[in-house]
C-alpha positions as a Markdown table, in Angstrom:
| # | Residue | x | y | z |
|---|---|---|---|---|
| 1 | Unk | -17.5 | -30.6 | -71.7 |
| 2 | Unk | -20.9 | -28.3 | -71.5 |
| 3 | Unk | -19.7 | -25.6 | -73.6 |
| 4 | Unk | -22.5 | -22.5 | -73.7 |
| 5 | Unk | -22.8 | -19.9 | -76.4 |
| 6 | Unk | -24.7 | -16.9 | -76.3 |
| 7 | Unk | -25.8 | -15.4 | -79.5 |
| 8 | Unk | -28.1 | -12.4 | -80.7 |
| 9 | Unk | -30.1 | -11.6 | -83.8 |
| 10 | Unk | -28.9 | -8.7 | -85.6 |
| 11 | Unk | -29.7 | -6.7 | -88.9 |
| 12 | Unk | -27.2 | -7.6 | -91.4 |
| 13 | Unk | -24.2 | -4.9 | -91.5 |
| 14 | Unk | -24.8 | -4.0 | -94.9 |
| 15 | Unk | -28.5 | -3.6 | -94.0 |
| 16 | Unk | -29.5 | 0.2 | -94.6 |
| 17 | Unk | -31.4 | 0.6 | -91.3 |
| 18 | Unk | -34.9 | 3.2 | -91.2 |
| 19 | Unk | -36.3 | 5.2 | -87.8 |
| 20 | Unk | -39.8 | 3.9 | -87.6 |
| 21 | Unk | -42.4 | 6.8 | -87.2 |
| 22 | Unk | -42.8 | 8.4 | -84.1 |
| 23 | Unk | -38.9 | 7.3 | -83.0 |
| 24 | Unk | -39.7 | 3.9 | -81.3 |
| 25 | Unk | -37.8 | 1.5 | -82.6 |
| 26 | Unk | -36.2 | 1.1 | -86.4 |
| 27 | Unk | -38.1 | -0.3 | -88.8 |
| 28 | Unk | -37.5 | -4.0 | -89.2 |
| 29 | Unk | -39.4 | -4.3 | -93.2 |
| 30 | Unk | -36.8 | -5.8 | -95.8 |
| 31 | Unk | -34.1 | -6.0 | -93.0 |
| 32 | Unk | -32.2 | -9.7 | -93.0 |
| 33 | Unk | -31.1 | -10.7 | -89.5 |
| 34 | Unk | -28.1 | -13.2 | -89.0 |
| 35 | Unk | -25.9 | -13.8 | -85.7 |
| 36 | Unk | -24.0 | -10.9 | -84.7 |
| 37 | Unk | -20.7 | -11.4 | -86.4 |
| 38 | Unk | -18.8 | -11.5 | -82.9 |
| 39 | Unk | -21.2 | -14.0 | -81.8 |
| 40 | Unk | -19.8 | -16.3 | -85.0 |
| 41 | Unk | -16.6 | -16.3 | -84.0 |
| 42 | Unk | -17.6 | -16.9 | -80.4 |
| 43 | Unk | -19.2 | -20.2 | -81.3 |
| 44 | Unk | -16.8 | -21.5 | -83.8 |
| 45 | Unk | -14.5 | -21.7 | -80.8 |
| 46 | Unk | -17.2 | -23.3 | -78.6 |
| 47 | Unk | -17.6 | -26.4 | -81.5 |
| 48 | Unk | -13.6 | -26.6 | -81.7 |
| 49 | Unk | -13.5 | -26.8 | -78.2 |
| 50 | Unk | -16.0 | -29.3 | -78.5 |
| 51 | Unk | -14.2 | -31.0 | -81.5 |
| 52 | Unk | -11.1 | -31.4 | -79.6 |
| 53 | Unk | -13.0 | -32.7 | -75.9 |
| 54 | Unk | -16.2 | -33.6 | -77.0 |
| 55 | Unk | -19.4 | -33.0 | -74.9 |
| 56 | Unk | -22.0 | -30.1 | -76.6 |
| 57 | Unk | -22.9 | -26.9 | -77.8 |
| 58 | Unk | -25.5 | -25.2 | -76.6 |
| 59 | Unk | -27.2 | -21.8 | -77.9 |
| 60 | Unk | -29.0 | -19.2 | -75.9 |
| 61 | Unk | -30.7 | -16.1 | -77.5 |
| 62 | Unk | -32.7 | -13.8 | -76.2 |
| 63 | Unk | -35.5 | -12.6 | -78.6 |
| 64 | Unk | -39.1 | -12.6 | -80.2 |
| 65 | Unk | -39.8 | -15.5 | -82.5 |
| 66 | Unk | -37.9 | -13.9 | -85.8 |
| 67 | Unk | -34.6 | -15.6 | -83.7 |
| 68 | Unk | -35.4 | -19.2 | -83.9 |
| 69 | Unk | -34.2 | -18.9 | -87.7 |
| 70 | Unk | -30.5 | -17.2 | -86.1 |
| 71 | Unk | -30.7 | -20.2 | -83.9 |
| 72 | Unk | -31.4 | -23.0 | -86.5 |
| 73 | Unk | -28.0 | -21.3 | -88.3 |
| 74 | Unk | -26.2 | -21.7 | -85.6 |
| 75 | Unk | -27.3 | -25.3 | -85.3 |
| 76 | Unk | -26.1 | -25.2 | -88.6 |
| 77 | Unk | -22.6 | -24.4 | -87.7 |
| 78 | Unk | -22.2 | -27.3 | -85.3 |
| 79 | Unk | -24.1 | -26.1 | -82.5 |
| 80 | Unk | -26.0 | -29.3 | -80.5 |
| 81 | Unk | -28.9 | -27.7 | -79.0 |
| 82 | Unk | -30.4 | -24.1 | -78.4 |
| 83 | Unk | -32.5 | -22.4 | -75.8 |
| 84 | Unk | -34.8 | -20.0 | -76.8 |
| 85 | Unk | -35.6 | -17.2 | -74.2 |
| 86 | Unk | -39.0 | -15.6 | -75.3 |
| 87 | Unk | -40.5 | -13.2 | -73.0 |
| 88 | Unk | -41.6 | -10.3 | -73.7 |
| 89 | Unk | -41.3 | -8.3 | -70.5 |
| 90 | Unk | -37.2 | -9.4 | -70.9 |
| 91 | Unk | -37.0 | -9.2 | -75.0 |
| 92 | Unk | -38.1 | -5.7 | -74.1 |
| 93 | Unk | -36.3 | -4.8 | -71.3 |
| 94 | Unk | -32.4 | -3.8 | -70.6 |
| 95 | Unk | -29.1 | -5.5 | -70.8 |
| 96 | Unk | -29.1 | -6.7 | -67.8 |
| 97 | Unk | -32.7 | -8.6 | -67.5 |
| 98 | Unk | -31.0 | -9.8 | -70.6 |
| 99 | Unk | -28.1 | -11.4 | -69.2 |
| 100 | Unk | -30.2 | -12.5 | -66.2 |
| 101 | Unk | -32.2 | -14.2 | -68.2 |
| 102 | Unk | -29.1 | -16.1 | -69.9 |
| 103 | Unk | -27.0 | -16.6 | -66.8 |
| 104 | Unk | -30.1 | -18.3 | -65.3 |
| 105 | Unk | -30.6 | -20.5 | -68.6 |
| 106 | Unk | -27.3 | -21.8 | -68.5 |
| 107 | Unk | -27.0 | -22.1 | -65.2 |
| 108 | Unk | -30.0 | -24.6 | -65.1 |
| 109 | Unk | -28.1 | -26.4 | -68.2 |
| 110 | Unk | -24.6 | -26.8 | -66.2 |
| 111 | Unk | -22.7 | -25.2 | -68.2 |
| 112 | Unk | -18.8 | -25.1 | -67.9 |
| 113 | Unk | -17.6 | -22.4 | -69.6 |
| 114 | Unk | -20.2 | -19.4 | -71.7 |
| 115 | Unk | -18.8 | -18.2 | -75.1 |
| 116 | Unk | -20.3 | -14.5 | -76.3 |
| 117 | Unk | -19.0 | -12.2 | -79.0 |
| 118 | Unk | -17.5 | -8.8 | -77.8 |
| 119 | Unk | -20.5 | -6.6 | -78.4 |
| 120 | Unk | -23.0 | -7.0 | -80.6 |
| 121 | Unk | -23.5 | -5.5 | -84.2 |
| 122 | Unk | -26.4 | -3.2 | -83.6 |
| 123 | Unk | -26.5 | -1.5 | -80.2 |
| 124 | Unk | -22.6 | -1.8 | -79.7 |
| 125 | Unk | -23.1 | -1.7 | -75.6 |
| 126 | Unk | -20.4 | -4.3 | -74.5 |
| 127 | Unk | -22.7 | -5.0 | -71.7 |
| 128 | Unk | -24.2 | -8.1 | -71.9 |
| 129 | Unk | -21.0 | -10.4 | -71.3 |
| 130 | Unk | -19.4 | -8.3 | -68.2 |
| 131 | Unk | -23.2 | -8.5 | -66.8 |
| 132 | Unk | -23.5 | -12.0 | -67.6 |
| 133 | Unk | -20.2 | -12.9 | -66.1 |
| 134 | Unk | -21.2 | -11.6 | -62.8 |
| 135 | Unk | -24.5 | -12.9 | -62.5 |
| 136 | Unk | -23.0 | -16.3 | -63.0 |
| 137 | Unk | -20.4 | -15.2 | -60.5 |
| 138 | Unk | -17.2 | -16.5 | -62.7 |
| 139 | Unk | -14.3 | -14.4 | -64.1 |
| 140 | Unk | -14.6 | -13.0 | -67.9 |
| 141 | Unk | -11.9 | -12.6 | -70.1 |
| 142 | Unk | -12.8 | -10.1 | -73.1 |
| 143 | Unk | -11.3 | -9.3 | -76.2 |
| 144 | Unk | -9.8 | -12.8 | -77.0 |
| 145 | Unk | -7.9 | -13.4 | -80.0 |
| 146 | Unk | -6.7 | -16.6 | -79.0 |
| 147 | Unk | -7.5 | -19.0 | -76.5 |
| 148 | Unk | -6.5 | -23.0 | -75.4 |
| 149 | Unk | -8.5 | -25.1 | -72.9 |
| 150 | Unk | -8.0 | -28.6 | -71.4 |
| 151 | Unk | -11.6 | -28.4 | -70.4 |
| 152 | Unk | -10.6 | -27.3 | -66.9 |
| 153 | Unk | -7.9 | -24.3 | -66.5 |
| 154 | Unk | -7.8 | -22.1 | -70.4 |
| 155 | Unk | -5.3 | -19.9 | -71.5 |
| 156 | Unk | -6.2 | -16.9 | -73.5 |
| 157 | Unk | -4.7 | -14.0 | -75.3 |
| 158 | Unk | -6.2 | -10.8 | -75.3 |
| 159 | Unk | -6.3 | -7.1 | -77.2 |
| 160 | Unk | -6.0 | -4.6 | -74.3 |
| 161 | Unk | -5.5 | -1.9 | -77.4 |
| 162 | Unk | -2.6 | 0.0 | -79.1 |
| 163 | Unk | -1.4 | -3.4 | -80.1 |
| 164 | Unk | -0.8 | -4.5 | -76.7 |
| 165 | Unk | -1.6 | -7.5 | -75.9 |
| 166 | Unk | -1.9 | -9.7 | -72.5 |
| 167 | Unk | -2.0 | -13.2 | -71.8 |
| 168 | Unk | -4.8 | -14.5 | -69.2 |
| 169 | Unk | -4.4 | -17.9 | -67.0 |
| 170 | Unk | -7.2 | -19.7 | -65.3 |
| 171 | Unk | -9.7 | -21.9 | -64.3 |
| 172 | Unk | -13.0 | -23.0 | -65.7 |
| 173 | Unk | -16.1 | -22.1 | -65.4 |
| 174 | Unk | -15.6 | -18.7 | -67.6 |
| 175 | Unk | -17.0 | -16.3 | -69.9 |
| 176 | Unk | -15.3 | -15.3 | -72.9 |
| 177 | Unk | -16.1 | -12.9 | -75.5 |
| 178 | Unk | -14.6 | -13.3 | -78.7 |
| 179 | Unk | -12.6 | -11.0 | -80.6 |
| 180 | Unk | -12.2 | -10.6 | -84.7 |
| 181 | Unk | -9.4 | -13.1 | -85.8 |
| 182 | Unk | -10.0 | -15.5 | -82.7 |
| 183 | Unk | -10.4 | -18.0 | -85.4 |
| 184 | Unk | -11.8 | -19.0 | -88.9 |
| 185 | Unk | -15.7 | -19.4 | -88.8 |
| 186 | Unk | -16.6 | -22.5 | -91.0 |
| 187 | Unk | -19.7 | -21.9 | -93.5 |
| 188 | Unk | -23.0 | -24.4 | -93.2 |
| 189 | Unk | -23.1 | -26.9 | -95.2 |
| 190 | Unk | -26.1 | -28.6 | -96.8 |
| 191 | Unk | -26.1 | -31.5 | -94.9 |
| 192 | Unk | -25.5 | -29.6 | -91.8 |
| 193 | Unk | -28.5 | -27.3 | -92.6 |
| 194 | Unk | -30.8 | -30.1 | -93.1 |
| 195 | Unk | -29.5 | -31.9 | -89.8 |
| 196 | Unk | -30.2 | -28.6 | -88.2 |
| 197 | Unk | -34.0 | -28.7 | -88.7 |
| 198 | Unk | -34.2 | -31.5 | -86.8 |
| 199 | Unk | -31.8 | -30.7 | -83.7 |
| 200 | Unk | -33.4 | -30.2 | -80.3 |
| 201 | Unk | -34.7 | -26.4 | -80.2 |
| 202 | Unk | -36.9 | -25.3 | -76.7 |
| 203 | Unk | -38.6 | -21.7 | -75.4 |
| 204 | Unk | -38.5 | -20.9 | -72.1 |
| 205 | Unk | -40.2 | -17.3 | -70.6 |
| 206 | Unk | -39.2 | -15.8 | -66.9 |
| 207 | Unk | -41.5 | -18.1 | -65.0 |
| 208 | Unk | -40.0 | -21.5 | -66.9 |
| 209 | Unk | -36.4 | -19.7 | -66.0 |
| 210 | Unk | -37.4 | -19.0 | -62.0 |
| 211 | Unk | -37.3 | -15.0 | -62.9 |
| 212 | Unk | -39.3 | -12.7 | -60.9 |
| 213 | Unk | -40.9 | -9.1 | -62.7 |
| 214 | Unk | -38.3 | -7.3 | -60.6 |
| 215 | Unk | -35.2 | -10.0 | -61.8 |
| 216 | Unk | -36.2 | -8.5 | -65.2 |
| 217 | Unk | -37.5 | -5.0 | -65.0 |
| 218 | Unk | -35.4 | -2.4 | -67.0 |
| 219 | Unk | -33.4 | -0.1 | -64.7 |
| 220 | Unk | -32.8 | 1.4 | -68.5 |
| 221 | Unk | -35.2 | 2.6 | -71.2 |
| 222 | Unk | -35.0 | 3.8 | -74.8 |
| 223 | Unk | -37.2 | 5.9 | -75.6 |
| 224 | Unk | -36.6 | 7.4 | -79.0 |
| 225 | Unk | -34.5 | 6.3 | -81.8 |
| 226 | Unk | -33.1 | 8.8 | -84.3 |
| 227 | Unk | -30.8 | 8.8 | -87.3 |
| 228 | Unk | -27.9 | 10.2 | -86.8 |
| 229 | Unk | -28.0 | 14.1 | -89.0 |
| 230 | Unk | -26.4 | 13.4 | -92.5 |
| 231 | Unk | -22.8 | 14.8 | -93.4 |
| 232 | Unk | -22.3 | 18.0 | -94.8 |
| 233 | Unk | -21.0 | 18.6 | -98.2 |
| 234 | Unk | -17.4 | 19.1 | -98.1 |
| 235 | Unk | -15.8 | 22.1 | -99.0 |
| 236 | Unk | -13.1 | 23.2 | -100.8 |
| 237 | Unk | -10.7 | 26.0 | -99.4 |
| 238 | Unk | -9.5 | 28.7 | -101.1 |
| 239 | Unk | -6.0 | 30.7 | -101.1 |
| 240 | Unk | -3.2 | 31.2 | -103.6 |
| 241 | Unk | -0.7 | 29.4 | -101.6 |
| 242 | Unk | -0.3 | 26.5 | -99.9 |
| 243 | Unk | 0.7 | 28.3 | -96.5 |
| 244 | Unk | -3.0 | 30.8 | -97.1 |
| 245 | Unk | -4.6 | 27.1 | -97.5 |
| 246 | Unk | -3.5 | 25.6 | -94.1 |
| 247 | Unk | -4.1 | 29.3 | -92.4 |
| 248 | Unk | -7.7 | 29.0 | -93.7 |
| 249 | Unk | -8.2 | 25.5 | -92.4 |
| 250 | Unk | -6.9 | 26.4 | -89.2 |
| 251 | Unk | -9.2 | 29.0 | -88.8 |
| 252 | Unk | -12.2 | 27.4 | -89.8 |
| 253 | Unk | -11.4 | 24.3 | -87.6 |
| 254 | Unk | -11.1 | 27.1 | -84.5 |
| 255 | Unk | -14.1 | 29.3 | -85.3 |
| 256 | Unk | -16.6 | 27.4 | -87.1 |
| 257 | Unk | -15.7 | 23.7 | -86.2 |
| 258 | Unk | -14.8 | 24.7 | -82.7 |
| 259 | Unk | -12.8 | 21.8 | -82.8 |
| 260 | Unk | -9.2 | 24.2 | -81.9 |
């Protein structure tokens, strides 16, 4: 089975993130990336899928250079092979010259079914997989907290919210975007980290991918990046009865908070 995983660099979560001056872009000095978190648990079920029907794993990223060391973990991991999409008119483009780029990747590699995480862990736009999906022109399934395949039809389960949840039937090829608790990611091992080094890693740009300048021209730009204003102090709220208290809050939730 060709079993595809899409991955992207992040900063670490417990990263404390700076505004570069002038607003363009945070500033990336001290910063450890790693996979997006979602994007773990999206390729630990591509290698058990793999596991139990054999075939490969194969990475794509989109990103500058800094990503071949996210892509070498992921090798790590149990990942066969990555692809390496390197461009800078698409690294600094939108989401969707970003799942383009992807869908046309694994499209050239045959790929049977495309793994992603959720959303990713910086920009939090859920975009990517639903853009991917129907650039490659097969269903999606998102939010996956379980899922079975026999390497043709897959059944997964899915958080539709509230505790809800809704069980999907079909047939491959499929993207799926995995959810927390989908599985159990494993942790690289040395062995596996040294075997990693030496696994098959290759760069491709828009021309090496068929992509025209308008297949990958932002329809979406950022312009300026800010930091979000800092909390006020709290504040403590006087009256000489419980009852005066709650009358106080209400009041300042009404006039001041304008949130009544």
């Amino acid at each position: 089975m060709k079993i595809g995983v899409c991955i992207k660099s992040t900063p670490d979560t417990e990263a404390r993130i700076t505004v570069r001056s002038g607003g363009d872009g945070i500033d990336p000095t001290g910063i450890k990336f790693i996979i997006s978190p979602y994007d773990v648990f999206g390729l630990e079920e591509g290698v058990q899928a793999k596991e139990k029907l054999g075939g490969e794993v194969a990475l794509y990223t989109v990103g500058d250079s800094n990503a071949q060391k996210n892509l070498r973990d992921g090798l790590a991991l149990g990942a066969d092979r990555a692809v390496h999409i390197n461009d800078p008119d698409i690294v600094g483009s939108d989401s969707l010259a970003t799942a383009r780029a992807l869908a046309a990747a694994i499209k050239a590699d045959g790929m049977e079914i495309a793994f992603c995480g959720i959303k990713a862990a910086d920009d939090d736009n859920v975009q990517v997989p639903a853009m991917l999906a129907e650039c490659l022109g097969w269903p999606q399934v998102s939010f996956v907290k379980d899922f079975e395949t026999d390497g043709t039809t897959f059944t997964a389960t899915r958080n539709v919210g509230g505790g809800v949840e809704e069980v999907v039937k079909g047939n491959l090829p499929a993207v799926i975007t995995a959810d927390r608790g989908l599985n159990e990611p494993r942790y690289a091992k040395l062995p596996a980290i040294m075997k990693a080094k030496r696994k098959p890693l290759v760069t491709k740009d828009a021309a090496a991918l068929g992509l025209s300048a308008d297949d990958i021209a932002p329809s979406v730009e950022l312009f300026n990046y800010a930091p979000p204003p800092g909390r006020p102090k709290g504040r403590i709220i006087d009256g000489d009865t419980a009852e005066a208290k709650v009358h106080e809050l209400i009041r300042l939730l009404r006039d001041e908070a304008k949130v009544l």
